[in-house]
DRENSE-373518 format. One record per atom (N, C-alpha, C, O): residue in three letters; x, y, z. Coordinates in steps of 0.001 Angstrom, whole numbers, padded with zeros to 6 digits, always signed. Layout:
% DRENSE-373518
ALAXYZ ...
//
This chain:
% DRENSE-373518
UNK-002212-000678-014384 UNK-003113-000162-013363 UNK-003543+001246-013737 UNK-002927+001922-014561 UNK-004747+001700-013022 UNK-005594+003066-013129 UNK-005451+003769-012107 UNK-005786+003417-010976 UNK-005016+004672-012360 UNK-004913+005428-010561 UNK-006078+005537-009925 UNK-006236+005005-008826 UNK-007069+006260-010548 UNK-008550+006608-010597 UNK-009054+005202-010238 UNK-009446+004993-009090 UNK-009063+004243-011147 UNK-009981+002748-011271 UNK-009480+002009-009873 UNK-010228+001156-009395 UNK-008059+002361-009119 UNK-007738+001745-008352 UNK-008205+001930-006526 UNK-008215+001178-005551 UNK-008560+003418-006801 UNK-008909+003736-005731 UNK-010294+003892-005205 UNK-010634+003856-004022 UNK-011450+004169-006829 UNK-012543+003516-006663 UNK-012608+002304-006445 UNK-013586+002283-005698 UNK-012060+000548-006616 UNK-011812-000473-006241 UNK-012010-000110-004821 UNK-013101-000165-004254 UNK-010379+000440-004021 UNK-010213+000474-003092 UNK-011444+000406-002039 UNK-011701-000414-001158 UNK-012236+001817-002552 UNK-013501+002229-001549 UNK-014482+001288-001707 UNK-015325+001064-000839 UNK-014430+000756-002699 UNK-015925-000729-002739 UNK-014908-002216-002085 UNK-015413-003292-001766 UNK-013703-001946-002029 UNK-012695-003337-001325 UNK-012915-002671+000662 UNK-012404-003610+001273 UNK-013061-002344+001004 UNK-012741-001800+002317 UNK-014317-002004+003194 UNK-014431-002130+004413 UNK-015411-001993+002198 UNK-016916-002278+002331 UNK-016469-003964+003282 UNK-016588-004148+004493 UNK-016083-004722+002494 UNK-015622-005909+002459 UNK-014342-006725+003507 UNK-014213-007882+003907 UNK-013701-005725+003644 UNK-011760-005840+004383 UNK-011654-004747+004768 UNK-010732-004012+004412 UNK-012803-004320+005780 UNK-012481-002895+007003 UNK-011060-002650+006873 UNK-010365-003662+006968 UNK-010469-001576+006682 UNK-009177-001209+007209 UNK-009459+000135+008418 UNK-010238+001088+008460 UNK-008401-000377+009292 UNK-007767+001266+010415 UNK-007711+002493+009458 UNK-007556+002373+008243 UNK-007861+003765+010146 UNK-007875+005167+009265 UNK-006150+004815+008899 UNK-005672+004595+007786 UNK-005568+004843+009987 UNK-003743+004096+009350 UNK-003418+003524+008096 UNK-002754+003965+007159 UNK-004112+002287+008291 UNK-004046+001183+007112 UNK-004889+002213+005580 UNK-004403+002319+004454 UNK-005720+002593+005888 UNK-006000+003896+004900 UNK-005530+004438+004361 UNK-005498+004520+003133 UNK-004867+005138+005368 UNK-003602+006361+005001 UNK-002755+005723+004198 UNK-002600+006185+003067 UNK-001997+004489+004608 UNK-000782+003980+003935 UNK-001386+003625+002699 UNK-000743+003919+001692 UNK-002402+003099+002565 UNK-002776+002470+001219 UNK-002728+003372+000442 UNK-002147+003119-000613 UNK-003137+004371+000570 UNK-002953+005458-000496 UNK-001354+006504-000497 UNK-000867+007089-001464 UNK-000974+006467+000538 UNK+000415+006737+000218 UNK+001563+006229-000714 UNK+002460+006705-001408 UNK+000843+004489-000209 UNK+001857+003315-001162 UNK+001496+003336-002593 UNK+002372+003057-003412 UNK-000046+003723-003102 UNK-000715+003725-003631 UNK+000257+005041-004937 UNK+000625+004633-006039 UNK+000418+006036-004633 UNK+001062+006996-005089 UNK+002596+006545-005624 UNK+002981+006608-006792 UNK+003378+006071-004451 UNK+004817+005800-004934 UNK+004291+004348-005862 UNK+005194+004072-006651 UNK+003359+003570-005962 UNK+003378+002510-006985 UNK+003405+003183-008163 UNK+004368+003035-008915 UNK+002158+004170-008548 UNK+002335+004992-009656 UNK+003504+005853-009947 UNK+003834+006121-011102 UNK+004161+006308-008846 UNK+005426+006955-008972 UNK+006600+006302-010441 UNK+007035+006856-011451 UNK+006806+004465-009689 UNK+007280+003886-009586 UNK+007394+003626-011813 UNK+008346+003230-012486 UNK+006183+004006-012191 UNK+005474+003474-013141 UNK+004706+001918-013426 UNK+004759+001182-014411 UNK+004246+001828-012592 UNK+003151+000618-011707 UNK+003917-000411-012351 UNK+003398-001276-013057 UNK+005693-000289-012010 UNK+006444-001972-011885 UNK+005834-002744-010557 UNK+005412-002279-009498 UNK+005925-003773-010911 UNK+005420-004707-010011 UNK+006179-004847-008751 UNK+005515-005249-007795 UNK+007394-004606-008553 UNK+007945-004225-007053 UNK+008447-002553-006958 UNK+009240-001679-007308 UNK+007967-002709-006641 UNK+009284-000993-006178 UNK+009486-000665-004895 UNK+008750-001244-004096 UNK+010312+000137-004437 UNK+010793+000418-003511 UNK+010746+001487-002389 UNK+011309+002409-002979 UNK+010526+001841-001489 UNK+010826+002730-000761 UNK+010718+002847+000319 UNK+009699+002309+000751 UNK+011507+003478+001261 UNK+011793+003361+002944 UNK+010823+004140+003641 UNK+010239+005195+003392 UNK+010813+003167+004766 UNK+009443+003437+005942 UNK+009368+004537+006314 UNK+008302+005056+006644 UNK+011085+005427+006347 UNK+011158+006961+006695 UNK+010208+007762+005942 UNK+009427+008488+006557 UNK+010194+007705+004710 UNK+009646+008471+003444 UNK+008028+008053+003528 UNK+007187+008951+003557 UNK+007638+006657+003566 UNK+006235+006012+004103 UNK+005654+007014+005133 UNK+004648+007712+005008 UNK+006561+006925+006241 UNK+006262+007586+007229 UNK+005924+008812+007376 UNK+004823+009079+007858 UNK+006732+009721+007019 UNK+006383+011030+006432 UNK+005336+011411+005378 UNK+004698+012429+005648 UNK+005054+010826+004300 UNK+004315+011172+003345 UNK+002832+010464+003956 UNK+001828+010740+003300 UNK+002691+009776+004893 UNK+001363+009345+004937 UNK+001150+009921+006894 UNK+000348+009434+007691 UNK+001767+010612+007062 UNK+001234+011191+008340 UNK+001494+009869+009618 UNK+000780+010133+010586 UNK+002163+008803+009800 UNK+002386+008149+010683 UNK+003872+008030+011299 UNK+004925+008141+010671 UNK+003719+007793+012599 UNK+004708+007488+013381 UNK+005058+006049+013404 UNK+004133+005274+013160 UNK+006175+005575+013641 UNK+007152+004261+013177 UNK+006321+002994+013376 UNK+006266+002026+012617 UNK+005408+003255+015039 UNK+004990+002160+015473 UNK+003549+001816+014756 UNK+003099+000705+014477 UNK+002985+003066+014552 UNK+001680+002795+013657 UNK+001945+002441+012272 UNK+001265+001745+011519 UNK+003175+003106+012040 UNK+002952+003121+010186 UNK+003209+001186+010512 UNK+002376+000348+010164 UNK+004267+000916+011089 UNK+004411-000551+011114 UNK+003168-001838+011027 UNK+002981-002841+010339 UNK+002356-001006+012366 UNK+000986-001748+012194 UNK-000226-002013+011096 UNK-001095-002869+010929 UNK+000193-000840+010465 UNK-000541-000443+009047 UNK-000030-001205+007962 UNK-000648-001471+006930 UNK+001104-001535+008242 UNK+001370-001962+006926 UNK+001402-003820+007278 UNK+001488-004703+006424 UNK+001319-003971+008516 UNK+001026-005550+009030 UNK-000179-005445+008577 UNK-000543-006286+007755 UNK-001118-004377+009000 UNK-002792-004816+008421 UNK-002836-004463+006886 UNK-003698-004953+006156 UNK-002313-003991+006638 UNK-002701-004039+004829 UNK-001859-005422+003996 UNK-001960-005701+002801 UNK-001103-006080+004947 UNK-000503-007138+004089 UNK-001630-008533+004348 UNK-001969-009430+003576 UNK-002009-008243+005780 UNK-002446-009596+006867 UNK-004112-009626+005660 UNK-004525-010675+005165 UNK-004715-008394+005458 UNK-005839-008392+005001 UNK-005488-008478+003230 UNK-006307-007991+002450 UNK-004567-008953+002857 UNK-004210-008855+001495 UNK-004011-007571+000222 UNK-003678-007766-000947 UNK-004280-006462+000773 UNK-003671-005423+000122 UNK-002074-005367-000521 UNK-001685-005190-001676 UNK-001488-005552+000495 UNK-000098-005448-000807 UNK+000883-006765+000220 UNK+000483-007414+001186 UNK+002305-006788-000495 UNK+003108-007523-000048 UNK+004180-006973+000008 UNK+004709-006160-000752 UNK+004625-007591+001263 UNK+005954-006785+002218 UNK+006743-007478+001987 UNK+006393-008591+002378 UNK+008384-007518+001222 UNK+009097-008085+001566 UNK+010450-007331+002257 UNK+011215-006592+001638 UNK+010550-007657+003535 UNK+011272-007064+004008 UNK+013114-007150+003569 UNK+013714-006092+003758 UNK+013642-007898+003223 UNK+015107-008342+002794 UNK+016140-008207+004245 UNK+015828-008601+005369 UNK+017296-007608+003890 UNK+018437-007644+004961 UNK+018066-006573+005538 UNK+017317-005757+005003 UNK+018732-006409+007137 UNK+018715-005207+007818 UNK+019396-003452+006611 UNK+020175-003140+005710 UNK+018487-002968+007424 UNK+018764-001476+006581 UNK+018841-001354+005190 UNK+019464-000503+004554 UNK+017856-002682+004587 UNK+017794-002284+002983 UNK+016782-001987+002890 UNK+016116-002457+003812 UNK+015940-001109+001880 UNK+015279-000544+001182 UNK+014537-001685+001103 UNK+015013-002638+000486 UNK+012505-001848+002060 UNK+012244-003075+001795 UNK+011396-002639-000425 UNK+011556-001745-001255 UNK+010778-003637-000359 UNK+010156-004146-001750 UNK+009128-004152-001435 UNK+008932-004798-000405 UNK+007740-003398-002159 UNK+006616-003750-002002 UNK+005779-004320-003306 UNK+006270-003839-004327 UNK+004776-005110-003562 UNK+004124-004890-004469 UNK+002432-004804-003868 UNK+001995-005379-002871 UNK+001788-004034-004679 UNK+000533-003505-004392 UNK-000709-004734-004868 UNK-000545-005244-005977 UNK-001293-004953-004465 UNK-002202-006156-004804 UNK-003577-004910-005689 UNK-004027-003898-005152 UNK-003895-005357-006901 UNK-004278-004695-007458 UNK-005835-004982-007007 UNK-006014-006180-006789 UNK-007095-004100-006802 UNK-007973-004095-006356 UNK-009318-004152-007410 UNK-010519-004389-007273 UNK-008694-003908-008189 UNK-009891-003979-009757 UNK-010322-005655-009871 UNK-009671-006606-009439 UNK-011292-005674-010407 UNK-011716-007232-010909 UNK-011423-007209-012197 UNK-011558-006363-013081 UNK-010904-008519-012144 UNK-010791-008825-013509 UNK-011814-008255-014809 UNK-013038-008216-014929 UNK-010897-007920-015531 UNK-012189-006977-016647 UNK-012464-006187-016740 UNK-012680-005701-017850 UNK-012691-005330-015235 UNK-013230-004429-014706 UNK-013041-003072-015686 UNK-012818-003176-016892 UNK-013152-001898-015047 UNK-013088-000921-015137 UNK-012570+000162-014070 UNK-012561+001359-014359 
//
């Protein structure tokens, strides 16, 4: 993935799959720890840290991240209580692309 290529995607994907200013926010928050991560295909990190780094409170960041999964942006897997869920980012480039 392109950090740059991904987030131009993003702004021509959203034309298409309206997101909430929320669902926004998170996308590009999650968007950051994927690259963090070195764009492995799952990585990890807690809703606390989500929460904080993208400016939302528990009940919104929650909703945000129901609408960025429901509209196909990334995938939530939640696992056992109080683990560290798994995300992977649904990549927004077209095939080929740029």
């Amino acid at each position: 993935m392109n950090y740059v290529n991904e987030i131009q995607a993003f702004y021509e994907q959203v034309e298409l799959k309206p997101l909430s200013a929320s669902a926004a926010s998170l996308w590009h928050t999650m968007l950051y720890f994927h690259h963090k991560s070195g764009w492995r295909k799952e990585f990890r990190v807690g809703a606390l840290v989500l929460c904080v780094k993208s400016g939302l409170g528990e009940s919104t960041f929650k909703k945000a991240r129901r609408e960025l999964r429901e509209k196909g942006y990334l995938i939530h897997i939640a696992g056992e209580p109080k683990e560290i869920p798994t995300y992977q980012m649904i990549s927004l480039q077209k095939e080929g692309g740029h």
